[in-house]
C-alpha positions, 0 to 999 in steps of 0.5 A, spaced: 658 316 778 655 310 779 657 305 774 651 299 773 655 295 768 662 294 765 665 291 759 672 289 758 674 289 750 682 290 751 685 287 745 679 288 741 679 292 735 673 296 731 667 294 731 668 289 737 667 294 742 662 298 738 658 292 738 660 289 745 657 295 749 651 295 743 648 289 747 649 290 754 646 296 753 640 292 750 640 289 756 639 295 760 635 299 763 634 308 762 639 312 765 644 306 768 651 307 765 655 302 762 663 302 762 667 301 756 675 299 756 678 299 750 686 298 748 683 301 740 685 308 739 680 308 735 675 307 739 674 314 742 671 318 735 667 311 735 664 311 741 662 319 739 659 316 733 656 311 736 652 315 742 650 320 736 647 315 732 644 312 737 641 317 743 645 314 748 650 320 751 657 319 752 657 322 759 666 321 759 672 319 754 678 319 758 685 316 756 690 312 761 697 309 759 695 305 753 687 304 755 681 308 753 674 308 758 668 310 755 662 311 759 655 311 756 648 313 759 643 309 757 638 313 753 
């Protein structure tokens, strides 16, 4: 999997990282992927929310140790 972007929001917590990885998906093109880290656990029902809402797939959701990475294709 290729990743075109990555964004840190560690330490961040609801709707930071929501509106972080809104803007750098604004920036990208159709199809690329952006990666989201997160230390909010709330962060994983967000970004399922988040990419229902706006058309975006969630292509992963994945836990480790105390960090949660989302990756979003951008629609």
């Amino acid at each position: 999997m290729q990743i075109h972007k990555e964004i840190d929001t560690r330490g961040l917590n609801c709707p930071l990282p929501i509106l972080k990885a809104k803007k750098a998906l604004a920036e990208m093109e159709s199809g690329q992927l952006l990666k989201v880290v997160a230390t909010d656990p709330g962060s994983m029902r967000d970004f399922q929310a988040f990419a229902r809402q706006t058309g975006n797939e969630l292509v992963e959701q994945a836990s480790q140790a105390d960090e949660f990475i989302h990756v979003l294709k951008r629609r």
